[in-house]
Structures are given as C-alpha cells and as structure tokens.
N, C-alpha and C positions, 0 to 999 in steps of 0.2 A: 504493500500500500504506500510506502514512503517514495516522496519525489525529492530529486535532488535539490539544488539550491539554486541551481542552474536549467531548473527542468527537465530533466531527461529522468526517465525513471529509473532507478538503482537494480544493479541485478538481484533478481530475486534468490532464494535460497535456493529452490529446485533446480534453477539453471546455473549457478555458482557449482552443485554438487554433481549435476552431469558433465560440467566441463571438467571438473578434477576427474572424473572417473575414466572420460574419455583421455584426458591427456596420458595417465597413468596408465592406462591398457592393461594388459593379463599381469604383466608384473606387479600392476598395485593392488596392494593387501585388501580381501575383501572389509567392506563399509557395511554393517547393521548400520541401518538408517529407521527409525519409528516410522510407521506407515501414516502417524499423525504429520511428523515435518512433510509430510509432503500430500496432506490435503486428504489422504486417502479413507477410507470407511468412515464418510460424514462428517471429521473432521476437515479446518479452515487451514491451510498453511500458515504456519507464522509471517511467513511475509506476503499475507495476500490480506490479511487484520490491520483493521482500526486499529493506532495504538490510543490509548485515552489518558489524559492524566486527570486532576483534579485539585479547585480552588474550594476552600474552606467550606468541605463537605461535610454540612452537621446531620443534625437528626433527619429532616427534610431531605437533605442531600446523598444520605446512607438507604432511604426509602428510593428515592428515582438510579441511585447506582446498583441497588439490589437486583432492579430489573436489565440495565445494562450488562451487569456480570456476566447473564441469562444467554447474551446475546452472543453466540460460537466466533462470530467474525470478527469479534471484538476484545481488544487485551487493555488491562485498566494495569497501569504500569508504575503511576508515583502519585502522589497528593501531599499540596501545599496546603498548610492552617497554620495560624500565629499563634496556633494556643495548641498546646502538648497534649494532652486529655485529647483532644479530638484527629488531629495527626497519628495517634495510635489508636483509636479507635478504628480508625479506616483500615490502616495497617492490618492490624488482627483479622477484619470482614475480607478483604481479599487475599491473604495469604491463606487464609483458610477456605475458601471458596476454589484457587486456582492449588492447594496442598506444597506450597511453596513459601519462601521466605524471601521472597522478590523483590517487593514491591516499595518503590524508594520513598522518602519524607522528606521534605523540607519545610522550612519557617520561612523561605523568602520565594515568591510567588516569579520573582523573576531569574532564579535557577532554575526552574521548571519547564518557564515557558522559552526559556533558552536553550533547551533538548528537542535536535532538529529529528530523533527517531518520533515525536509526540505527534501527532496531525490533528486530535481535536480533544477540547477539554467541557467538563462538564464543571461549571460556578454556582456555586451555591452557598453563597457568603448572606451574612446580610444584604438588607435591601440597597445601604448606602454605598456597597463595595459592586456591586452588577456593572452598573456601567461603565465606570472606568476599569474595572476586572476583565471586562469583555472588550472593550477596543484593546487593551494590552494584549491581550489573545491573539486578538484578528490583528495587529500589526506585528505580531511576533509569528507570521504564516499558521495560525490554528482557526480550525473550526469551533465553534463555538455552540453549546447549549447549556443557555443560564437561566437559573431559576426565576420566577416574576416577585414583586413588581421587577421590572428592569431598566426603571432608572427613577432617581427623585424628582424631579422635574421635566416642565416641558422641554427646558432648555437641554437637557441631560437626554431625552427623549431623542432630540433633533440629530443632536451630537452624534450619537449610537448608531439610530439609521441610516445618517448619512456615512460616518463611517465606514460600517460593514460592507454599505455598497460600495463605496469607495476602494475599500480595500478589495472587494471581490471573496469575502468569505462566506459559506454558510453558516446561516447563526439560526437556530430555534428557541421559541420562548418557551418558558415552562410552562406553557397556558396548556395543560396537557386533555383537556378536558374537549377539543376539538378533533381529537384521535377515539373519542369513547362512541361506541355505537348510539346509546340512548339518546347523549347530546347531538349527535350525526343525523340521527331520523327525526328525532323533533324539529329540528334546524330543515331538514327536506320538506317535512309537510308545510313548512312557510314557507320557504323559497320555489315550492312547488305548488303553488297555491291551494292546496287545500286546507287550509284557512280562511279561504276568500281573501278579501281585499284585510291586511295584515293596519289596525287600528291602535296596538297598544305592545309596549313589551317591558315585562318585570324581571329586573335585575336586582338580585338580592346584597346589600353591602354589608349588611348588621348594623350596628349600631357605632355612628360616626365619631371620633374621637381623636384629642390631642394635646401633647402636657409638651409644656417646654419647660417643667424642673430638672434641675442635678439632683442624681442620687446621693448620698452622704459622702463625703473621699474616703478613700480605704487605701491604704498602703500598696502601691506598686509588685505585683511579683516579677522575678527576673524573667527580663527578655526572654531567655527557654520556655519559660512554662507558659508566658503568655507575652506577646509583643504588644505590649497597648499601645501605643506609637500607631503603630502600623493597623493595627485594629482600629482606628477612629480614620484614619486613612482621610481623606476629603472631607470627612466631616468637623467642624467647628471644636478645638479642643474642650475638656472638660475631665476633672479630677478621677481616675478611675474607679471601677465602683465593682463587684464581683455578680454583682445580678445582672449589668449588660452584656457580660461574657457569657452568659449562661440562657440567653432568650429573653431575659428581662431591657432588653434593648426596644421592643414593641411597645409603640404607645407615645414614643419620646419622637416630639418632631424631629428632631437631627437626624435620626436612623430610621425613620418609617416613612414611608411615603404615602403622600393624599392622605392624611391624616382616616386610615383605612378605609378609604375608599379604590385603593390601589389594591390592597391586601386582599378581599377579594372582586370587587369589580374587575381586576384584571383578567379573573375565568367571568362573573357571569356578564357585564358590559360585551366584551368580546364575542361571547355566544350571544347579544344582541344583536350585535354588529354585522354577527354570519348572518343571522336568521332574518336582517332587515334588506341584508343586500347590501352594506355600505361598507366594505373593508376599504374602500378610497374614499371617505368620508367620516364624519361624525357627524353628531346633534349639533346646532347652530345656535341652540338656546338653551340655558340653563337655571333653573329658578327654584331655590332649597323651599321647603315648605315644613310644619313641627315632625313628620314622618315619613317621609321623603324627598330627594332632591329628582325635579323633574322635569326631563329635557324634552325636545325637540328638535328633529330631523326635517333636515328643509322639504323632504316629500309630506309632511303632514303627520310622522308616524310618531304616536308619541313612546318616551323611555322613560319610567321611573324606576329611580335606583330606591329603593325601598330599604327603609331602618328596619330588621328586623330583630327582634327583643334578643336573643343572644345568639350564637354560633351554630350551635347545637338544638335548641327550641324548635324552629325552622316552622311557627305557628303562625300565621299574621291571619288578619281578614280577606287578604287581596289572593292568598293563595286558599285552593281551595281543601288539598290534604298536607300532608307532611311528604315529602321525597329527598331527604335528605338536605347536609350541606350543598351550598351553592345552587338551591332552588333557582332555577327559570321560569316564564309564562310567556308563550306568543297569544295573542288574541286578535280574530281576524272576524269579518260579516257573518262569517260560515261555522265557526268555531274556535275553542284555545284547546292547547297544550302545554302541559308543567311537567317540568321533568329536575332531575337532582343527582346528588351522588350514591343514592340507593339505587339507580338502573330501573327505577319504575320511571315508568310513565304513563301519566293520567290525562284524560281527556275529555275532551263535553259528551255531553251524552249526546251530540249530532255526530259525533265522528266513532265512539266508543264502538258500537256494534261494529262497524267496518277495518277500523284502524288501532285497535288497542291491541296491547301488547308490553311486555316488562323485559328487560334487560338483567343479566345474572351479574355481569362484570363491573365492579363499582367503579362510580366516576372519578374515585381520586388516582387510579392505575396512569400509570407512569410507561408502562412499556411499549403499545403501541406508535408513543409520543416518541421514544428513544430510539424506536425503530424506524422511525419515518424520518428522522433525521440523520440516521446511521445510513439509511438509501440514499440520499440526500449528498449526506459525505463524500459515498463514490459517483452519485453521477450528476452533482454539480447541478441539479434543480433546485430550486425551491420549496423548505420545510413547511408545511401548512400554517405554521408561525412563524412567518417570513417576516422582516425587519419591517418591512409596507405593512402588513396585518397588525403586526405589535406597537407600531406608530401611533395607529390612529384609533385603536383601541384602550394604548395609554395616555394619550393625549384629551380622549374624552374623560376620561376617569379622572385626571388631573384636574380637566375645566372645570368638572360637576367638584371635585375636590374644594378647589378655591371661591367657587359660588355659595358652598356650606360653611367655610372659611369666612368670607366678607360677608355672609348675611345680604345677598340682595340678587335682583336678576342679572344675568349676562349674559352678551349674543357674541359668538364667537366666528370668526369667518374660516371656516375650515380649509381654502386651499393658503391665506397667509400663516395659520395658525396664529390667529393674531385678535386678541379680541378689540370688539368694534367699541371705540371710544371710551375707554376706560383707560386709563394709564395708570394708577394702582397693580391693576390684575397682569396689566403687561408688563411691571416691574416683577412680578412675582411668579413670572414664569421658568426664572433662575436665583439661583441660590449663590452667596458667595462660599469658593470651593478652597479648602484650605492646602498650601504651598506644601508641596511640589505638583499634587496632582491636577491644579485645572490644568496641568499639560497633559493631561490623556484624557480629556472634555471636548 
C-alpha cells in the first residue's frame, strides 16, 4: 500500500521475495515463506495493508479502533497521546488483538506523523485538538479519519475543508451514523418522496449548555505521565486540573464546541441535511426559542434542533416513541418517520402497513463508517463524510450554536458563510488560537 515520496510505488514484498528466489536459482537455500506474507488462504499481504496509526485515542477512540482492528487489510501500527494511562491502554488492545508486542507509542504527535511506512491515521482527541490534529495529518501525506465535532468554529471549519482539498487527502468525519442502514432508509423515504412534499425535520441536540469557569489548579504531573502543555494545545491556557484529562473537559467552552450543539447535532443536523437534500447548503435562518433552536432552509423546509430533557430520556412531545440516542423525524404531506440508535424505526400509520420495518444493528456502530473510508483510502473517492458534507453540516450547527449563544434571530447567507448584517456573530465565527498553533488553522 505504501507510495514512495517521489510517487512510484515501492516494491512490494511478494515481488522483492520472487526476485531473490529467482536470482538465487537451485543453489539458494530453500525459503518457508507463511502462506499469510503473501496474501494467501484469505489473508491480506503485509504490503498490500492500510498501515494506520493513531492521535489520542481514548475511550470513544478505542470503540471506533475496535472495529478497524476487524478490518484484514488493515494494520494499526503506533499511537500518539500526551497522557501515559491512555498510550498504554491502546498498546495492551492491539498487541493483544494482532498476539504481538509491536505496536509503537509516543507522546509527541509529530514523530508519528513523521513515519512515511503510516498512510492514514484515525484522531480522536478532544474536540479542540481535531482540526488542527487533522491538517497536521493531511500535510504530513496521511489520510485522515477524525472523530466529530471536527473543529470549534466556523473559522476552524473553513480552514479544514479547505485544506484537505487542498492538500488532496481523504478525510472522513466520524459522523458515523450515515453508514447505518436505519438512518440510510429513513433518509431514502425523504429523499424519495415518500413522505410527500418533506414540511419539517427534528434534530435532537439535548439540552444546550456552557460554562467558561476554571477548574481549581492542581499540581502539574510530569511531562511523561501527562503533557499538559500540549494537551491544551490551541486552546487558551489555564491552570491544570485532573478532571479535564479524564472527560471532564465537556461542558467548558475552550474544549467543547457549539456549546453542544456540535456534540450531537453533528450526527443528527447532518442526517437532516441528507434527508432534506442540502449537503451544498444549510438553513439560512436561525431563531433559538425556550425549547428549541429553529431554523430555516431557503426551500421553505423547516429544522428544529430540539432540547431534549437528557441524553439518555430520548422522551419529548414532538417525538412520538423513544428510538434511542440521536433520535431523528422527517415529516412530509404524506407522512413522518423517526428513527435512533436503537435501529427501530417508526412511522405514521399512513406509511406503517407498507413500509415498517426495525433495524438489529445499533446506530452508534462504527464499522461500516471505517470501512467506507478504508475503500476510500485505496481508491481515492470520496468518504460519505467528505470535507463538502462535514462543512456545511458543521457550519449549520455552529450558526444554530451562536443564535442560542446571542439570544436573538439570525439569517445566514450560506454560499458566503457569512451572516447577513450582524457583525457580532461574524466576529464570532473564530476564536483566538493560542501560539504556535494558529499555524496549522
């Protein structure tokens, strides 16, 4: 799989070991060669594999590599984290996964992506490390699959996709929820009109929130065990504290993006986005309300991103059963359909008799999504979370972000990404990013 630096593809190992054999002729000593090196009974040759490495793959990030492991064509080779605790926790899942003690560590992200054997890396760092974690990738020659949100603003937004195209890499978002069958046939019955003319769509964000306190300061541990430096990376310094090492970083504007309306709008926003037809688009208006923030599509179609009471509850009035996290609803002349990470889907009773049906595969599966990016890697298409897709489905998530943020309506012009007349909101589309990294913005 590895290309040179110069382009030309490097000899592979099958043709390196037929040219020794032939050169050697009957004089050279017979070669046991494993029927594995070289591709055979269902095995991938080593050098015909994805090699993978990995940015600060935590709990989240051990979930979607669980499924990449899976994947034959693919060899997960090293992984970068700044904090010790989780660089060997990775360690242990794939040494034990591949019965080997292989698989390399580091604490500094840029000896990693300085290993020209690597061709595509899987991020999954906080929110505030994605974006610039990901152009680092893509201008150090790797492909790229990083976890969502994937960037804190819109300006970080712009930055990223223009980038990736720039650079010419494949990048997929972790919006993995556009690979799952339930969200895939719900999404068809709108876009294939059997909904009738498509009137309304519910995107669930929970309950919107956001705290700009410091934790209490706590004593520094050494560099080894945890690089906090590097841990805050572009974001605004601040005393370190052992709960945002540990997940307790959610909630705190610096490290969260769209004050979670990113966190999850970025799956169900986006399955609006399929299911309206608008992945070169967004809502053009956006207007927060006590229990919803609710936008507008310049075809008439409306979007409310809906508070719902916690994560887990998944109960409101607007939907009509429970289907798990990241509940959806399209609603059309003809009918709706709600669907979630239970792999049910429910429907009106005009469509139930003909069109109902449940889904076994839960919506938070990761593999599909690894897969279609791993096809992706070799033949240089386009991931179903293409940089264009991920744009402008985080881009609406951020507007409806900053509308619940200021408290008032706003109309956004979707081809400037710019909103109309407001110069607050358009200050606030970027963040000042802390020295060295607005160089990789």
């Amino acid at each position: 799989m590895h290309v040179s630096r110069r382009g030309g593809r490097r000899l592979s190992r099958r043709a390196f070991l037929g040219r020794s054999l032939a050169a050697g002729g009957a004089a050279a000593a017979p070669w046991i060669i494993p029927s594995s090196a070289l591709g055979l009974g269902g095995a991938v040759a080593p050098s015909e594999r994805i090699v993978l490495g990995g940015i600060g793959v935590g709990n989240r990030g051990r979930y979607v590599l669980s499924s990449m492991l899976a994947e034959k064509d693919v060899q997960f080779v090293a992984n970068c984290d700044v904090q010790r605790s989780r660089r060997e926790a990775v360690k242990r899942m794939v040494d034990e996964h591949y019965g080997t003690t292989d698989c390399v560590l580091y604490r500094d992200m840029f000896e990693l992506l300085a290993r020209p054997d690597i061709d595509a890396v899987l991020i999954a760092t906080g929110d505030h490390w994605h974006a610039p974690a990901s152009l680092l990738a893509a201008r150090a020659g790797k492909d790229v699959y990083s976890e969502k949100p994937c960037g804190m603003t819109i300006g970080e937004i712009q930055a990223l996709a223009d980038g990736i195209r720039r650079l010419g890499r494949v990048y997929q978002a972790g919006t993995q929820r556009r690979s799952l069958a339930n969200f895939q046939y719900a999404a068809g019955l709108a876009l294939g009109g059997k909904l009738g003319r498509l009137h309304t769509l519910h995107a669930s964000v929970y309950v919107p929130r956001m705290s700009f306190d410091w934790l209490p300061a706590e004593p520094e541990p050494p560099k080894e065990e945890c690089d906090w430096d590097r841990w805050l990376g572009p974001s605004p310094w601040r005393p370190y504290n052992s709960r945002y090492v540990s997940g307790g970083w959610r909630g705190h504007h610096d490290f969260e993006a769209g004050g979670n309306f990113l966190d999850w709008g970025a799956h169900t926003v986006d399955l609006c986005q399929w299911a309206n037809g608008s992945d070169a688009t967004m809502p053009v208006e956006y207007e927060p309300t006590p229990t919803a923030l609710v936008a507008r599509y310049a075809n008439g179609v409306k979007l409310v991103c809906d508070y719902l009471p916690d994560a887990f509850g998944n109960r409101a009035p607007q939907y009509r059963t429970s289907t798990g996290t990241c509940p959806v609803r399209y609603e059309g002349s003809e009918g709706w359909v709600e669907t979630g990470d239970n792999g049910e889907l429910v429907l009106s009773d005009s469509l139930q008799r003909t069109l109902g049906r449940a889904f076994a595969r839960p919506g938070t599966s990761a593999a599909g999504h690894g897969r279609n990016f791993f096809d992706c890697v070799r033949s240089r298409a386009q991931p179903v979370c293409n940089p264009d897709v991920m744009r402008r489905s985080h881009i609406a998530c951020l507007a409806a972000a900053l509308a619940w943020q200021l408290g008032r309506p706003m109309k956004l012009d979707p081809a400037k990404e710019e909103f109309v007349g407001d110069d607050e909101a358009n200050r606030m589309r970027a963040r000042v990013v802390r020295e060295p990294w607005s160089l990789h913005l």
